[in-house]
C-alpha positions as CSV (number, residue, x, y, z in Angstrom):
1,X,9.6,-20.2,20.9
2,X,13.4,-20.2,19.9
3,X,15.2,-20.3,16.6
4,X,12.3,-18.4,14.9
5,X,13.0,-14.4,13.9
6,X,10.2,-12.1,14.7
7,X,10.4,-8.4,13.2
8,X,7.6,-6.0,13.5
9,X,7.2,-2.9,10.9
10,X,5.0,-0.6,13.1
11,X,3.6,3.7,13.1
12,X,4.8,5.1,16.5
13,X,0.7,6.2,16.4
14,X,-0.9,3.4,15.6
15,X,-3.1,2.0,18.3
16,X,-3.4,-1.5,16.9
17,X,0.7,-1.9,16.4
18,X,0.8,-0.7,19.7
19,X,-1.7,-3.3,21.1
20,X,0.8,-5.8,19.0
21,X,4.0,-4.9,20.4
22,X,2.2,-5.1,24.1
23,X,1.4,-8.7,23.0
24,X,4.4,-9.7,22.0
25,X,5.9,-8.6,25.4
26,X,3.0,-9.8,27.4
27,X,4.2,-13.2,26.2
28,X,7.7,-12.9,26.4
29,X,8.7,-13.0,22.6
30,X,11.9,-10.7,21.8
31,X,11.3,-9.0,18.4
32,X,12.9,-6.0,16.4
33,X,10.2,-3.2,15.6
34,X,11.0,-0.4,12.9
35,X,9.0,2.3,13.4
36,X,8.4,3.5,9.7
37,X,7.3,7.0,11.0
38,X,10.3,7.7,13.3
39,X,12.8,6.7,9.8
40,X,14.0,9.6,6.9
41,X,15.0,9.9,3.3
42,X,16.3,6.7,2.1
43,X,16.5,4.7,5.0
44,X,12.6,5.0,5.1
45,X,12.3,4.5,1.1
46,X,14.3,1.1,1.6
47,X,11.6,0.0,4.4
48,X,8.8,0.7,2.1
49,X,9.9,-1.3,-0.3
50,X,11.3,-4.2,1.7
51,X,7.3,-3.7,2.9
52,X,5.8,-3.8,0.1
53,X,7.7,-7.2,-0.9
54,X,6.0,-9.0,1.7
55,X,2.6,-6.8,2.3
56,X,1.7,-5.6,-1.1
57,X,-0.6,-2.6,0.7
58,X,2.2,-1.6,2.9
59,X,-0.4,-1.1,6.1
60,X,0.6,-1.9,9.3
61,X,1.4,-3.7,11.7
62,X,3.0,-5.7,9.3
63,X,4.5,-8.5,11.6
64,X,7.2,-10.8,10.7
65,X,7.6,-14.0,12.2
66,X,9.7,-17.0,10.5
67,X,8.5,-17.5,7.2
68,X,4.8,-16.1,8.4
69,X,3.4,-12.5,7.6
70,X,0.7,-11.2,10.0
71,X,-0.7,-7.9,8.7
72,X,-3.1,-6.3,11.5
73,X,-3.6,-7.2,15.0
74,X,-4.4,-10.6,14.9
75,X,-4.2,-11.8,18.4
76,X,-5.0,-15.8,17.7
77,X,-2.7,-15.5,14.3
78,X,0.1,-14.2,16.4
79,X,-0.3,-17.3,19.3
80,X,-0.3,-19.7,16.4
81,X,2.9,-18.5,14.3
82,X,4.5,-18.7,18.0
83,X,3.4,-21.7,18.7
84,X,1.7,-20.4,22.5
């Protein structure tokens, strides 16, 4: 899997974004994560918002890869938009 951007938007608490992010390294995949939680003022208003453009409920994990948006922890989703 090369070429393809993979960003995930991600609570520091979350169990499920955490389950994600050990997926993604599990299989090898490089990807930027923003912790919304960690962010403040307007650097964490811009987030929202760039969110909310793709993931209209702004819930999380909102995962980012290519032109694909996974919302949850959807395992078999993830494998396919990598093509594992």
């Amino acid at each position: 899997m090369s070429g393809c951007d993979v960003k995930l938007y991600a609570l520091s608490t979350c169990i499920h974004c955490r389950n994600t992010k050990e997926f993604l390294k599990s299989c090898g995949v490089g990807y930027e994560c923003i912790d919304v939680d960690k962010l403040d003022g307007d650097e964490r208003k811009a987030i929202i918002e760039e969110i909310k453009k793709i993931n209209p409920s702004c819930s999380f994990p909102t995962l980012v890869i290519g032109d694909k948006i996974i919302v949850g922890f959807r395992e078999d989703e993830i494998k396919e938009a990598l093509n594992l």
